[in-house]
N, C-alpha and C positions, 0 to 999 in steps of 0.2 A: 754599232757605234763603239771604238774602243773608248777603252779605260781613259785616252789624253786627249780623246775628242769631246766625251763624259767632261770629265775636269774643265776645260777650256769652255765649254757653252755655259757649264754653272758659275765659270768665274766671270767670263763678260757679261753676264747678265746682273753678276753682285758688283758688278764695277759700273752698270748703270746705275742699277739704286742707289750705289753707293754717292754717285756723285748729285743726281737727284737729291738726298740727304744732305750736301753739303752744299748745294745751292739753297735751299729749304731753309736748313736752319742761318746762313750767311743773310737770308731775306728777313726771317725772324727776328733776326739780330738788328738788324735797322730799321727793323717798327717797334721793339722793343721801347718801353714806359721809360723804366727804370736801369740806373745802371746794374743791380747784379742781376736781370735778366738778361741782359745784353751781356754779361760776362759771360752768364753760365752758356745762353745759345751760341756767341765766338767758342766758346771749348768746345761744346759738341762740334761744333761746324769744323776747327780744326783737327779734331782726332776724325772726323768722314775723311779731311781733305788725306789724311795719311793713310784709311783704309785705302782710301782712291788710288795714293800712289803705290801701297805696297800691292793692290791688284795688279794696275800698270804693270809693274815689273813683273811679276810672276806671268803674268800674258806674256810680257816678250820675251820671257826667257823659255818658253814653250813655243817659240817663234809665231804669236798673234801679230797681228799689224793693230795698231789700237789709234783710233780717231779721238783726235783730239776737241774734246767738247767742252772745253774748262771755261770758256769764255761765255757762253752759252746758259742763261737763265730763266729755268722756267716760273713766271708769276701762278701758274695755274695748279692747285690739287685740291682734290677731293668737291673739283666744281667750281671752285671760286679764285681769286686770286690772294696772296699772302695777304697784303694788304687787306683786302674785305676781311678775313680770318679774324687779322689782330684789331680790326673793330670791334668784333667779337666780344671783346675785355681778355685780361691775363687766364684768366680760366679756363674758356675757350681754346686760347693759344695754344695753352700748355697739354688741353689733353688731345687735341691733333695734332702736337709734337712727339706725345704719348702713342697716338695711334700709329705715326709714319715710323714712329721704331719697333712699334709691335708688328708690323708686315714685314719690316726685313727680319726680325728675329725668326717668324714664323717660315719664310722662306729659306734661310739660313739651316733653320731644326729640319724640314723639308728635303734641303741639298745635301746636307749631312747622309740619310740615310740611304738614297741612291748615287752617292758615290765611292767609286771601288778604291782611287786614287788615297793612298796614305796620308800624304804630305798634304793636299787639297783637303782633306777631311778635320785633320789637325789642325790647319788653317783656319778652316770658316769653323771649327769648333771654339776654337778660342774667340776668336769674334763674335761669337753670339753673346760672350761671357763679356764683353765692351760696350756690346750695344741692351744689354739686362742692365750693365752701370747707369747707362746715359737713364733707361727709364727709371732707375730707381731716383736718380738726380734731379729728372721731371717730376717724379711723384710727389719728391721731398719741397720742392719750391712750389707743386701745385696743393699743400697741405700749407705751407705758409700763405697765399695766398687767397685760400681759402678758408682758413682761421682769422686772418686779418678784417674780413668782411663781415 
């Protein structure tokens, strides 16, 4: 596999979680309690929607052909559907918001070290360092939340 085929399968593959992530937390966002949970889930949701688009581009500028899946919402992770989740209570929510950013980090730390590609490395290196923000962002509302109780 060269070095741009490398690149290209780790990027479309971070451009599905990615958008996964942004339907995830756009779903969050509208079961959401309260408003500054539904703030902070719209923020994550719009900084995925930008990973999404800045993979988009670096895909076609390696000439990918990229399917458009943006319309496209899945109710369903880790078994159940968002809805059931945020029955849950805010608790709940918040730490399988926790978990669904700890899988892309961990894949992110994963893609980092088999690939050869510079600029691709540099790339999803700094993104892990956006999506460490989002969990610390979760942790901090899931400690208010959790004090509150």
């Amino acid at each position: 596999m060269t070095e741009t085929d490398q690149a290209n399968q780790v990027l479309a593959k971070a451009l599905k979680m990615e958008r996964f992530r942004y339907n995830f937390f756009s779903l969050l966002e509208e079961q959401a309690d309260d408003a500054e949970t539904r703030m902070l889930f719209s923020q994550i949701a719009a900084e995925e929607g930008k990973h999404c688009d800045l993979f988009t581009l670096e895909l076609e500028l390696m000439g990918e052909e990229i399917i458009d899946e943006t319309d496209y919402k899945s109710e369903g992770t880790f078994g159940m559907g968002v809805t059931k989740i945020a029955r849950k209570g805010p608790s709940m929510v918040l730490l399988y918001a926790i978990l669904v950013k700890r899988r892309i980090i961990d894949f992110y730390i994963a893609s980092v070290d088999k690939i050869n590609n510079s600029w691709t490395k540099m790339f999803i290196s700094e993104l892990i360092g956006h999506e460490e923000k989002h969990v610390r962002m979760l942790r901090e509302k899931l400690a208010k939340v959790q004090s509150a109780v």
